[in-house]
N, CA, C and O of each residue as an XYZ file, in Angstrom:
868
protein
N      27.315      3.991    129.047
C      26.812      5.299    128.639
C      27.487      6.347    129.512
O      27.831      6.214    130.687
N      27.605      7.337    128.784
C      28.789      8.764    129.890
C      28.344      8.846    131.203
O      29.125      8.950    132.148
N      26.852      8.796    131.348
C      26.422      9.089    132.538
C      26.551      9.213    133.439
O      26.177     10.070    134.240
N      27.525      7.757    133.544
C      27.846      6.561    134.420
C      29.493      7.233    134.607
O      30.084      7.078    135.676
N      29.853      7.656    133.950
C      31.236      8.057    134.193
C      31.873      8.676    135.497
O      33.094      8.836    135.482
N      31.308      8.967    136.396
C      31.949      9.378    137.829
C      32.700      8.023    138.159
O      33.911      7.836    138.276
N      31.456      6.964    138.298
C      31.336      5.888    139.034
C      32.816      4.876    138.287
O      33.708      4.246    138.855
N      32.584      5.059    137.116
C      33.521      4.502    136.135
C      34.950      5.151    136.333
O      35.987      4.611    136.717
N      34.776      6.105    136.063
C      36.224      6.612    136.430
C      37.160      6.485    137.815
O      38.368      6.621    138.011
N      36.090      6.177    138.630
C      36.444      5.316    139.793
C      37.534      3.973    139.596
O      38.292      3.689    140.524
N      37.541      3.379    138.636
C      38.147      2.165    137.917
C      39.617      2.589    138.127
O      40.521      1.756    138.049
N      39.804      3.640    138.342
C      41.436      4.100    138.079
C      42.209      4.364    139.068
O      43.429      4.524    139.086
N      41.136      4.420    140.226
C      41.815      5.157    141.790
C      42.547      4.281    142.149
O      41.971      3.244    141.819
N      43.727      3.965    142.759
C      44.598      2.868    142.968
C      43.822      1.685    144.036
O      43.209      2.180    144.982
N      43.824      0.763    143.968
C      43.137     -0.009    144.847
C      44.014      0.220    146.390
O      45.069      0.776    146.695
N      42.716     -0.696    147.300
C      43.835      0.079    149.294
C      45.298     -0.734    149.116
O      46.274     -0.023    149.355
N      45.589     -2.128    148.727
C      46.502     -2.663    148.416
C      47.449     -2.350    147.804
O      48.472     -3.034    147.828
N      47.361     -1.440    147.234
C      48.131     -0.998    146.073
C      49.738     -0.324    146.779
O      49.698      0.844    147.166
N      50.889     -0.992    146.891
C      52.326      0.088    147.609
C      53.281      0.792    146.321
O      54.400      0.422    145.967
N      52.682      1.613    145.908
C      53.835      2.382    145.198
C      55.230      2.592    145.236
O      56.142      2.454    144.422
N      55.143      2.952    146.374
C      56.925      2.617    147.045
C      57.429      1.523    147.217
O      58.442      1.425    147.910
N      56.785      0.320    146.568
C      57.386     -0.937    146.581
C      57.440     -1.293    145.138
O      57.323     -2.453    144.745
N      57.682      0.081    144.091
C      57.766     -0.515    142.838
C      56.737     -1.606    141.775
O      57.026     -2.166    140.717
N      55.232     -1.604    142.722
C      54.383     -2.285    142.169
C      53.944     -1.232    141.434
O      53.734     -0.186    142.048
N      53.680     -1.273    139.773
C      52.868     -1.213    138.873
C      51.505     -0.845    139.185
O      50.791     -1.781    139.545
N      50.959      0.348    139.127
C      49.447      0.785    139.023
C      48.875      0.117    137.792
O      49.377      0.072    136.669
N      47.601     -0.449    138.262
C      46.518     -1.369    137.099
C      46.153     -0.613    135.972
O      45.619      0.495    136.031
N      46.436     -1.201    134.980
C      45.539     -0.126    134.134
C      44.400     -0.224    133.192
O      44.448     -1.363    132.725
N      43.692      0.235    132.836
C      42.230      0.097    132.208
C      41.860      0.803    130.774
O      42.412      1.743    130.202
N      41.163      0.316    130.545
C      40.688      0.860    129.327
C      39.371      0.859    128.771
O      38.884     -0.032    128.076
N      38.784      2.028    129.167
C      37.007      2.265    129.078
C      36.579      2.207    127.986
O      37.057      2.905    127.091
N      35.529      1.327    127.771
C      34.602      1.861    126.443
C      33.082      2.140    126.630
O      32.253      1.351    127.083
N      32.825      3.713    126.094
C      31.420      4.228    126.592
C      30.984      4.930    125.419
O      31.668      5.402    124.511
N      29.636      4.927    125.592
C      28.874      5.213    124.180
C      28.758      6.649    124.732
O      28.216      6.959    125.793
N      29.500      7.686    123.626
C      29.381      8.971    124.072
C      28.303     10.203    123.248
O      28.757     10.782    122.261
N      26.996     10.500    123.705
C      26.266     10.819    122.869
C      26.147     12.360    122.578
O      26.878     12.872    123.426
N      25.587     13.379    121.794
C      25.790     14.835    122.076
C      25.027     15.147    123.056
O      24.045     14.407    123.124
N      25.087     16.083    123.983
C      24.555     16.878    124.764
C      23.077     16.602    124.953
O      22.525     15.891    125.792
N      22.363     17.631    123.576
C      21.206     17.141    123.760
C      20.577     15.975    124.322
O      19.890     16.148    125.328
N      20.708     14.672    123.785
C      20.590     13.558    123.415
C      20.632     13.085    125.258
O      19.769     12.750    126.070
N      21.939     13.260    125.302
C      22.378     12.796    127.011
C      21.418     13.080    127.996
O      20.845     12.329    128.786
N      21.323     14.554    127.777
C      20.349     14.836    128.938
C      18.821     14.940    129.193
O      18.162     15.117    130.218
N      18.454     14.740    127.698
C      17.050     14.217    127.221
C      17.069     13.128    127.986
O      16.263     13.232    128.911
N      17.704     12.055    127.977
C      17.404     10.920    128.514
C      17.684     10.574    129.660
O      17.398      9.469    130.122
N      18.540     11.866    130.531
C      18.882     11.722    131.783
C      17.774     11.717    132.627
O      17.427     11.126    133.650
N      17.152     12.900    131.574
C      15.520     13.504    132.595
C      14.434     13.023    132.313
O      13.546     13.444    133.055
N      13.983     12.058    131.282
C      12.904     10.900    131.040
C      13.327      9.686    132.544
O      12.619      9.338    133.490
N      14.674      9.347    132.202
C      15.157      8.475    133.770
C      14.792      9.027    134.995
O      14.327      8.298    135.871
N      14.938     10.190    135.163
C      14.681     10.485    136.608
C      13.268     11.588    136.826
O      12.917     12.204    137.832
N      12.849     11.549    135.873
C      11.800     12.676    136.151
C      10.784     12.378    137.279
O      10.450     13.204    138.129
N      10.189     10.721    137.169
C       9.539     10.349    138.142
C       9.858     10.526    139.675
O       8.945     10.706    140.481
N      11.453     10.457    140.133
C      11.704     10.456    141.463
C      12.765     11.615    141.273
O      12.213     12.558    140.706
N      14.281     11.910    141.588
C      14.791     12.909    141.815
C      14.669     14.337    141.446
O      15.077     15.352    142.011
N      13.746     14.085    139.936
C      12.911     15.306    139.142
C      11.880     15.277    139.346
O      11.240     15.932    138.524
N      11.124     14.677    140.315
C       9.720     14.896    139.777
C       9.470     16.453    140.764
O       9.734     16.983    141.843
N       8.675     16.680    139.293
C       7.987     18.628    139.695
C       8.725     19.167    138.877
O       8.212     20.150    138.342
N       9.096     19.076    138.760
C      10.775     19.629    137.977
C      10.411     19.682    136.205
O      10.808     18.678    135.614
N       9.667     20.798    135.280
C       9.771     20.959    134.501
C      10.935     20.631    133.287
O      12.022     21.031    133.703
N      11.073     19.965    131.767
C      12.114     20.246    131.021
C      12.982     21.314    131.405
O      14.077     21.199    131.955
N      12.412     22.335    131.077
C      13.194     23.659    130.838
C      13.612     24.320    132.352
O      14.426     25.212    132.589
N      12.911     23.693    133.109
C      13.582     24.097    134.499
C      15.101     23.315    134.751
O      16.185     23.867    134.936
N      14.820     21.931    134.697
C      15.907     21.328    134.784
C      17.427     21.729    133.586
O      18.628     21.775    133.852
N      16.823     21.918    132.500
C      17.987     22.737    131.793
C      18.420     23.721    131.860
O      19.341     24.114    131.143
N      17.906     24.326    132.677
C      18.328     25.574    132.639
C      19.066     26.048    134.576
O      19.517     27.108    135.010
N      18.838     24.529    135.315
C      19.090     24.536    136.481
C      20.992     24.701    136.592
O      21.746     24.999    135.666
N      21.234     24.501    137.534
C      23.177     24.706    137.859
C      23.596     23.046    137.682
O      24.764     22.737    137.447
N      22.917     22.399    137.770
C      23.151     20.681    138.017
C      24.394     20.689    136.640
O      24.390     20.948    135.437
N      25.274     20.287    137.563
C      26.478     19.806    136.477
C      26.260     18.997    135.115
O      26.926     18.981    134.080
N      24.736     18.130    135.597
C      24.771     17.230    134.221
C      24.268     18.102    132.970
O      24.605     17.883    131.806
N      23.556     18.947    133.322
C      23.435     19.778    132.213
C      24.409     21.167    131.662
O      24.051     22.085    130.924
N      25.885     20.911    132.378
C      26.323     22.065    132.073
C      27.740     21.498    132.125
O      28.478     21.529    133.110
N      28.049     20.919    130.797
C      29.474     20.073    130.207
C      29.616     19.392    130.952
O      30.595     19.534    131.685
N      28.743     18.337    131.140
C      29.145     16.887    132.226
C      29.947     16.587    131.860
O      30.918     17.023    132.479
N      30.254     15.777    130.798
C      31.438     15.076    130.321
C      32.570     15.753    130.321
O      33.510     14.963    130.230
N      32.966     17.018    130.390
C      34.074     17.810    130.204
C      34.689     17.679    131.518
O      35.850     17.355    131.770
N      33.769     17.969    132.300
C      33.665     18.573    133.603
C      34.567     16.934    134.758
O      35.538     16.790    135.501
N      33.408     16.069    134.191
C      33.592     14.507    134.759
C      35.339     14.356    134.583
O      36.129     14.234    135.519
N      35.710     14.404    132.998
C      36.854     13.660    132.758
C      38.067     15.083    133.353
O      39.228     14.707    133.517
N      37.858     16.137    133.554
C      38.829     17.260    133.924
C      38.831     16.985    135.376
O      39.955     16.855    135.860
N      38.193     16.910    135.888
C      38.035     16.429    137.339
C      37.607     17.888    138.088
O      37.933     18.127    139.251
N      36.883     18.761    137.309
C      36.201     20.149    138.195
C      34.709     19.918    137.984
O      33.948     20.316    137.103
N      34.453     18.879    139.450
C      33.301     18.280    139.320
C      32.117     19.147    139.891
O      30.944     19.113    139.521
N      32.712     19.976    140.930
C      32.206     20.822    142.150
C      31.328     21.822    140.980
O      31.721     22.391    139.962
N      29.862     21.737    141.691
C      28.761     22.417    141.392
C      29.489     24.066    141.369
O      30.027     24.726    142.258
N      29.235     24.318    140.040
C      29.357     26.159    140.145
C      31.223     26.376    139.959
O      31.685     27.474    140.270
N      31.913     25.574    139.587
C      33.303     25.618    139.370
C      33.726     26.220    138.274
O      33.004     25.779    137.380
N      34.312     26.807    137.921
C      35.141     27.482    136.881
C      35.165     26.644    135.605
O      35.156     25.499    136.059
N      35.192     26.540    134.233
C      35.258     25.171    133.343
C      36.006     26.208    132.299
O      35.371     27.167    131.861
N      36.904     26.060    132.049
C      38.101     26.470    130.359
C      37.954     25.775    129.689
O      37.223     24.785    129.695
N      38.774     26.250    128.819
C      39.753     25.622    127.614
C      40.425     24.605    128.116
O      40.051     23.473    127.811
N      41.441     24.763    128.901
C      42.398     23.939    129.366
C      41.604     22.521    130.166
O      41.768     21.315    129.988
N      40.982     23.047    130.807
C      39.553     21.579    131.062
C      39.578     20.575    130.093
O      40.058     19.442    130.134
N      38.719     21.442    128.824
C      38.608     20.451    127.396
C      39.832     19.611    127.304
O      39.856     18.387    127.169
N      40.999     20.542    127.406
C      41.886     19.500    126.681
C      42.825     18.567    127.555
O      43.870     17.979    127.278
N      41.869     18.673    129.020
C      42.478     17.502    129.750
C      41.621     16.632    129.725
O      41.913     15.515    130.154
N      40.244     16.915    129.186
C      39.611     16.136    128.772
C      39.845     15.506    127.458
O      39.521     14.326    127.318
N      40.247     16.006    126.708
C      40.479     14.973    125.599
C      41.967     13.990    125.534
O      42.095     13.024    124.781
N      43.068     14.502    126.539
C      43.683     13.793    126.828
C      43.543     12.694    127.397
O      44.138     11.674    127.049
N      42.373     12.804    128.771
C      42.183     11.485    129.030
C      41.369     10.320    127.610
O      41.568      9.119    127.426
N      40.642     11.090    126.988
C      39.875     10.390    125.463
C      40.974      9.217    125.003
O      40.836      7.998    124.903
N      42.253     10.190    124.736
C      43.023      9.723    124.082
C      43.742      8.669    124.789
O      44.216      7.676    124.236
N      43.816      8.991    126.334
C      44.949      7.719    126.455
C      44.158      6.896    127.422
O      44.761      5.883    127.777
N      42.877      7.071    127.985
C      42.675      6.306    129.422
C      41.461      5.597    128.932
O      41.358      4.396    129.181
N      40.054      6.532    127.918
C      38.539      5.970    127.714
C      39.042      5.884    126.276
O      40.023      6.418    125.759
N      38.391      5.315    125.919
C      37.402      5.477    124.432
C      36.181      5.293    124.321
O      35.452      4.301    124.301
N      35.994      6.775    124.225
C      34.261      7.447    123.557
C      34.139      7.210    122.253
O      34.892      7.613    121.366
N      32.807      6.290    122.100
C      32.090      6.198    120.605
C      31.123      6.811    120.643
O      30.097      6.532    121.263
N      31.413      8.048    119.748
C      29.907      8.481    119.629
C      28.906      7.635    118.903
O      29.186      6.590    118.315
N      27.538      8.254    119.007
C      26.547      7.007    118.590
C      26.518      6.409    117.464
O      26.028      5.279    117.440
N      27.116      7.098    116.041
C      27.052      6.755    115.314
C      28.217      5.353    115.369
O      28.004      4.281    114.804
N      29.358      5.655    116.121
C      30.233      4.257    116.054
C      29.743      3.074    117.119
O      30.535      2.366    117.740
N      28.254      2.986    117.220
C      27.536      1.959    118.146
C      28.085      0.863    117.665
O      28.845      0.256    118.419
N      27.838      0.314    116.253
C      28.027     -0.905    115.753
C      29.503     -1.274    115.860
O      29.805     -2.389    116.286
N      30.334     -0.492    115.536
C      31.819     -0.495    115.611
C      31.874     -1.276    116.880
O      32.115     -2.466    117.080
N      31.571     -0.237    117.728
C      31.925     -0.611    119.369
C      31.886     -2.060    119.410
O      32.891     -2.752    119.575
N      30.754     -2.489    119.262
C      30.279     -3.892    119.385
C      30.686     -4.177    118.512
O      30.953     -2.983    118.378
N      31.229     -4.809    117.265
C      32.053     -5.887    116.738
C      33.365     -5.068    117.117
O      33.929     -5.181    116.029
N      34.168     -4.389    117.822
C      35.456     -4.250    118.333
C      34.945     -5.054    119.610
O      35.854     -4.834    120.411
N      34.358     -5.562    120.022
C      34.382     -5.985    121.895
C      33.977     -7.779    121.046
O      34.749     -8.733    121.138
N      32.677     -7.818    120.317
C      32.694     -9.403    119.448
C      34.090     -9.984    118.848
O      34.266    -11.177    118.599
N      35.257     -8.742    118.612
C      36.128     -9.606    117.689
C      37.423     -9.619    119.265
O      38.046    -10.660    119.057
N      37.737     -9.281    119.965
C      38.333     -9.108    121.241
C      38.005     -9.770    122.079
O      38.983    -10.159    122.718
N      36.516    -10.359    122.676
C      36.331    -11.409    123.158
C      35.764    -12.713    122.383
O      35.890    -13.627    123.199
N      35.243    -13.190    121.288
C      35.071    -13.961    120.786
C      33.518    -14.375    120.997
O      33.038    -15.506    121.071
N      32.854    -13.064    121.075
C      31.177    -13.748    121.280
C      30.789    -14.346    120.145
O      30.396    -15.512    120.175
N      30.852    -13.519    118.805
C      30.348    -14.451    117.787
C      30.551    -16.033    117.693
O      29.729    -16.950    117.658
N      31.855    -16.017    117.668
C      32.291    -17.473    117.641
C      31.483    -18.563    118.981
O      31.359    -19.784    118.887
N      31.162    -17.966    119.804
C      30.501    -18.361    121.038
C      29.004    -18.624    121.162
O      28.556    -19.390    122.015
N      28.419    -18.118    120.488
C      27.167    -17.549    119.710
C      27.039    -18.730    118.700
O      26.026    -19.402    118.506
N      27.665    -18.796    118.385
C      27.669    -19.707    116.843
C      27.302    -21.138    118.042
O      26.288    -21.661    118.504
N      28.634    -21.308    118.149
C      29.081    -22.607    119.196
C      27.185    -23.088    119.634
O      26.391    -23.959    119.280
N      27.187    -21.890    120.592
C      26.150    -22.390    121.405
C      24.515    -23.089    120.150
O      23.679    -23.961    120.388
N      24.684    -22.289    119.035
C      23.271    -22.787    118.268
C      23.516    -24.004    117.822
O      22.622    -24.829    117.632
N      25.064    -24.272    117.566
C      25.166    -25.361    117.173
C      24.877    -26.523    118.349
O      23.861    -27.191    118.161
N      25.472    -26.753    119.244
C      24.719    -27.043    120.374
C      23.435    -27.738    120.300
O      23.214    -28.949    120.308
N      22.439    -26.513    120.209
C      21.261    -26.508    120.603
C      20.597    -27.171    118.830
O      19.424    -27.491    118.637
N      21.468    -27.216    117.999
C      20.663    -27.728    117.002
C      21.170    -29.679    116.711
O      20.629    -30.535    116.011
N      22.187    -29.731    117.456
C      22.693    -31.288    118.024
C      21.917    -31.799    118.667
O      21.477    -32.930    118.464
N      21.510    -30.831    119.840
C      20.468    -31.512    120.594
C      19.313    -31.402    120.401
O      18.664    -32.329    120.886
N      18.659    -30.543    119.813
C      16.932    -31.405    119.339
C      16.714    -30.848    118.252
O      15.725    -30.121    118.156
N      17.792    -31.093    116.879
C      17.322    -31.204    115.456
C      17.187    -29.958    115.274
O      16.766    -29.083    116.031
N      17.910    -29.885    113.278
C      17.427    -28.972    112.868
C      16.195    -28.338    112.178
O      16.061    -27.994    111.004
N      15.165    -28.263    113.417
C      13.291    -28.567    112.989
C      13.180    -27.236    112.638
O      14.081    -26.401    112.716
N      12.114    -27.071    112.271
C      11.384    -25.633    112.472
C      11.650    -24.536    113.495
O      11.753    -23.316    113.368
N      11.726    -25.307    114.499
C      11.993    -24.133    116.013
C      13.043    -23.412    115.630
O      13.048    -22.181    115.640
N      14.415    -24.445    115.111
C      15.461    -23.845    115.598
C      15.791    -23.222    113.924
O      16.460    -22.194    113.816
N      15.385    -23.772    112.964
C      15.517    -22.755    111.702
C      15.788    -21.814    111.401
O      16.599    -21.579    110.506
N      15.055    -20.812    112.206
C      14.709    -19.607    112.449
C      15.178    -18.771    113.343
O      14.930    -17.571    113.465
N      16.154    -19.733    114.228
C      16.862    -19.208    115.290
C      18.020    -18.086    114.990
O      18.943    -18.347    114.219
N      17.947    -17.260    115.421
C      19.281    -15.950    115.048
C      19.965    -15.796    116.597
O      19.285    -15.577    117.600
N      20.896    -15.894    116.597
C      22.162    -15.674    117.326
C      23.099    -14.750    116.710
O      23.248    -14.502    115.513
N      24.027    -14.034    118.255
C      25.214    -13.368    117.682
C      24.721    -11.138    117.426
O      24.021    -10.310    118.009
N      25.383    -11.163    116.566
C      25.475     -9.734    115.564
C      24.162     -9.368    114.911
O      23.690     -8.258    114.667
N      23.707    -10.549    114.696
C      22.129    -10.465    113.838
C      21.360    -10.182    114.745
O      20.412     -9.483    114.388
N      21.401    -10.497    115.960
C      20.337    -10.305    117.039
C      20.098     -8.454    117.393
O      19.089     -7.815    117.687
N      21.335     -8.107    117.220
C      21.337     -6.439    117.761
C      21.430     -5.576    116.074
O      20.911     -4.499    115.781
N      21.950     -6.140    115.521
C      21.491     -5.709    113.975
C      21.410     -6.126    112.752
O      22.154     -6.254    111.780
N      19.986     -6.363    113.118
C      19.446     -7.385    112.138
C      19.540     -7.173    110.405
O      18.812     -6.304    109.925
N      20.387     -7.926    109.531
C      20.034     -7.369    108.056
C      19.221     -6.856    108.078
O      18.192     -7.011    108.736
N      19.850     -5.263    106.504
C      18.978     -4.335    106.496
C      18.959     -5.092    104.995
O      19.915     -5.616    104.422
N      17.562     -4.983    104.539
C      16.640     -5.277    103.300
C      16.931     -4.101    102.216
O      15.969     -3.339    102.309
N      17.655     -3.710    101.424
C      18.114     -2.665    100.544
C      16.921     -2.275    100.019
O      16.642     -1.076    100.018
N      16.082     -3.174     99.521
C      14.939     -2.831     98.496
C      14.125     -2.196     99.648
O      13.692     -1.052     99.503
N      13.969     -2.676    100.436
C      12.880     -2.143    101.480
C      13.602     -0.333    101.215
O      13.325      0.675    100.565
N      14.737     -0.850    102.284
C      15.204      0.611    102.438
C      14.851      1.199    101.803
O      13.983      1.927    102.286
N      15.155      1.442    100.216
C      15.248      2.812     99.796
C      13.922      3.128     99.552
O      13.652      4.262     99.157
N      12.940      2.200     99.745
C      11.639      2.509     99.742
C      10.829      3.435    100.570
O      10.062      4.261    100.076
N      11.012      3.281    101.787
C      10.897      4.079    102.561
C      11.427      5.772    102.791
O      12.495      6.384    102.804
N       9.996      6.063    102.953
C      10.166      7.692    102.760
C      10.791      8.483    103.953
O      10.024      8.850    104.843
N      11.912      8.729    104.030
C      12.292      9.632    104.973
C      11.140     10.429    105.706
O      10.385     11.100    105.003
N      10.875     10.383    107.697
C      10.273     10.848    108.345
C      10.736     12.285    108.263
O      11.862     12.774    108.174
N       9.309     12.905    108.330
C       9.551     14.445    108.330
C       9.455     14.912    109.629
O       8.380     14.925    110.229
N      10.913     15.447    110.299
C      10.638     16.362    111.711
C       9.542     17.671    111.250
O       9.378     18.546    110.401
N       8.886     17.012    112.628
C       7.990     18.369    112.653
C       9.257     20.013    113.189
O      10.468     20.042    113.407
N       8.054     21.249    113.214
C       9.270     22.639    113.128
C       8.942     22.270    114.727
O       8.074     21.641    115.332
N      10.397     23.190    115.120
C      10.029     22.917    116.916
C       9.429     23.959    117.259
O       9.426     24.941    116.517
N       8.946     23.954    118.179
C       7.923     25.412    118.935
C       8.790     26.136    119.745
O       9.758     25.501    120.165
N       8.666     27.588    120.153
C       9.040     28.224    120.616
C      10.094     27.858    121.861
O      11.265     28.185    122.051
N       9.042     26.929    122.724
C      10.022     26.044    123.880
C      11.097     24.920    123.470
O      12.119     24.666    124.107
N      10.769     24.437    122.555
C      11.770     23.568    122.016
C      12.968     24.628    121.704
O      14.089     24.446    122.180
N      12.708     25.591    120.991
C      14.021     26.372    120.282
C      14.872     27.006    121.594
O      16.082     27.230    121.650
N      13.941     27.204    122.536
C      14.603     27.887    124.017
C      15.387     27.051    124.599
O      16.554     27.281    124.914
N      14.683     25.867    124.799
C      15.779     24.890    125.163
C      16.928     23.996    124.732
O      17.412     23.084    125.402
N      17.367     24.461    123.289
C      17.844     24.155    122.548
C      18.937     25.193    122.478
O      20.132     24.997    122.254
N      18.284     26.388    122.722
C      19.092     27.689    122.885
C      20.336     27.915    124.392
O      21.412     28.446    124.664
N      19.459     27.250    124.883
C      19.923     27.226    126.574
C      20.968     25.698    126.447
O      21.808     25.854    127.334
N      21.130     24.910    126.035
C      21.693     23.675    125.883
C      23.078     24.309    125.365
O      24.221     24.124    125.783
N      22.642     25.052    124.403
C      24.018     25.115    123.156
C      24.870     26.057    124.076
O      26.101     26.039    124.087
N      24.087     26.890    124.854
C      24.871     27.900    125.539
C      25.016     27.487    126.742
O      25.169     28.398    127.555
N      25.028     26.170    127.263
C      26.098     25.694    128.461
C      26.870     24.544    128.444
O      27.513     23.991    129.336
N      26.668     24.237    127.078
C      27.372     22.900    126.583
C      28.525     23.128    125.702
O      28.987     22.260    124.961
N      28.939     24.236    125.800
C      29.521     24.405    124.758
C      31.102     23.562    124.549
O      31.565     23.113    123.501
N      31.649     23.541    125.802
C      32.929     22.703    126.071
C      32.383     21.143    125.542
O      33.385     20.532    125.170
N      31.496     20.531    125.425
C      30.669     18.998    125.391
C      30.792     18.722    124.458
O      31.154     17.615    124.060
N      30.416     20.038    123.587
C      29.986     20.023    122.192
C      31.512     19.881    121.434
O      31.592     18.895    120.701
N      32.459     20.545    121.498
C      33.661     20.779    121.241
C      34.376     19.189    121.639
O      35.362     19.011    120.923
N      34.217     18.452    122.235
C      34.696     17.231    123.291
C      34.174     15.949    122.267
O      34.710     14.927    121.838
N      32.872     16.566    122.126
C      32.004     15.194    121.159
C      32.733     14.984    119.642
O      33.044     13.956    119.040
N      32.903     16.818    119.197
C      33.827     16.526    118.008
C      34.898     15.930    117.935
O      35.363     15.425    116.913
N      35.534     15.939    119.356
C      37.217     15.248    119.289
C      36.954     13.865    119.462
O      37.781     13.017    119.129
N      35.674     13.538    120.044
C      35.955     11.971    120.350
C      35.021     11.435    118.024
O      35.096     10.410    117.348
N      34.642     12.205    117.880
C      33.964     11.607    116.196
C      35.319     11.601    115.097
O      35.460     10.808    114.165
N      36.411     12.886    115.541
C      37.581     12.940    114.693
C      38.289     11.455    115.498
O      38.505     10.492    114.763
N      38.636     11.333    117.059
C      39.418     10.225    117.143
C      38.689      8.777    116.584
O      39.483      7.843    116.470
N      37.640      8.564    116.319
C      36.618      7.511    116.102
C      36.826      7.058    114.455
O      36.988      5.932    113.985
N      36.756      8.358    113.792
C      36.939      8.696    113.035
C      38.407      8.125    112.157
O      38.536      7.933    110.948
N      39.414      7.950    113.274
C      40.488      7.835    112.508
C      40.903      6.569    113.253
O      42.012      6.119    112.964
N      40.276      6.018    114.043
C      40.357      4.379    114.551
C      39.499      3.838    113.398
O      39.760      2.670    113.111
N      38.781      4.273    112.860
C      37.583      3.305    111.880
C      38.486      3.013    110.741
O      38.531      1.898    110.222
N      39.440      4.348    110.230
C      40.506      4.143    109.010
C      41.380      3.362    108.940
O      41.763      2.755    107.940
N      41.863      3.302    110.252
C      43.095      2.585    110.318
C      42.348      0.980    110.454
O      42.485     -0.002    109.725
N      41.807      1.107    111.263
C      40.606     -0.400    111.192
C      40.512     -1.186    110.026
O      40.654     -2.403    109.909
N      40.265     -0.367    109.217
C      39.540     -0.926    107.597
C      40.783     -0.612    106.553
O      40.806     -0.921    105.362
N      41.919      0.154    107.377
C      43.244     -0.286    106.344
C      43.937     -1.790    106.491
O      44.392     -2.595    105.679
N      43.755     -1.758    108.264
C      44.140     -3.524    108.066
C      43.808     -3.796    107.751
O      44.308     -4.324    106.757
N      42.751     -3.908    107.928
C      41.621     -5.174    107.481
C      41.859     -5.496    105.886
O      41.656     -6.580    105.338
N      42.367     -4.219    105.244
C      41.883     -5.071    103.986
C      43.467     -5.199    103.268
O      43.618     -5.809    102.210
């Protein structure tokens, strides 16, 4: 999850071993992080910490505080103008999306499932998954217990039931209240580089899913 991205981006600093001047090759990496919008991120930053580093610390105080995480973390993280109260551009963004392009790959939430069968078909969990039930149905029969057993892809998303589906009535958001719209107001107006960042990583996602499903078929 982005959150985590200081610590992560750490992954890249050359290790102490590392002699450049001896023509050794810097390591290289390739991140994959579930990149969510703004809102979303820091909603859940501050449910995580409200008890201890927030506690006292109102919603709308904390959004509206200087704390970098609420004011284009992700922009900020991957540009490297991490320093509380720093200057943030244009030119930021698009060293941020340069790194998108050549160092991480951000899925936004909607490419959750993607993510995970790109990492199932790259390391071979399914097939591993499988292996292991079979296993376990060698060794004590295919009874009742193990019948019913789900392994793998099914475990994190389980068939969806069509008939069910369309049965079900779309939940109605309630209207937000005054404080909701403020802080919603205050989000959009310090996120705005995030917001711009999230679109580039849904267009690059976007056009890995095409090319994906042109091989494929």
């Amino acid at each position: 999850e982005s959150g985590f991205l200081p610590e992560i981006m750490g992954l890249f600093a050359p290790p102490p071993t590392w002699k450049g001047n001896e023509g050794v090759p810097l390591p290289k990496a390739r991140i994959h992080a579930i990149f969510p919008p703004a809102a979303i991120r820091i909603s859940l930053y501050y449910k995580y910490h409200k008890n201890d580093s927030l506690a006292g610390v109102s919603y709308l105080q904390f959004v509206a505080s200087s704390s970098n995480v609420v004011n284009n973390y992700v922009t900020r993280t991957l540009s490297g103008q991490w320093e509380e109260g720093s200057p943030l551009t244009e030119v930021h963004l698009e060293i941020a999306k340069n790194v998108i392009s050549r160092k991480i790959h951000l899925w936004p939430n909607q490419g959750m499932k993607d993510m995970l069968l790109n990492w199932v078909e790259k390391c071979g969990w399914e097939e591993g998954a499988m292996q292991f039930r079979q296993t376990l149905v060698d060794e004590y029969g295919d009874g009742k217990m193990l019948g019913d057993l789900v392994l793998g892809l099914d475990c994190v998303f389980p068939p969806v039931d069509e008939n069910e589906a369309s049965k079900a009535a779309p939940a109605k958001k309630p209207e937000p209240s005054e404080l909701d719209a403020e802080i919603k107001r205050i989000m959009d107006e310090k996120n705005g580089l995030d917001g711009q960042l999230f679109q580039y990583a849904l267009q690059v996602y976007r056009s890995w899913a095409a090319t994906s499903t042109s091989k494929s078929t």
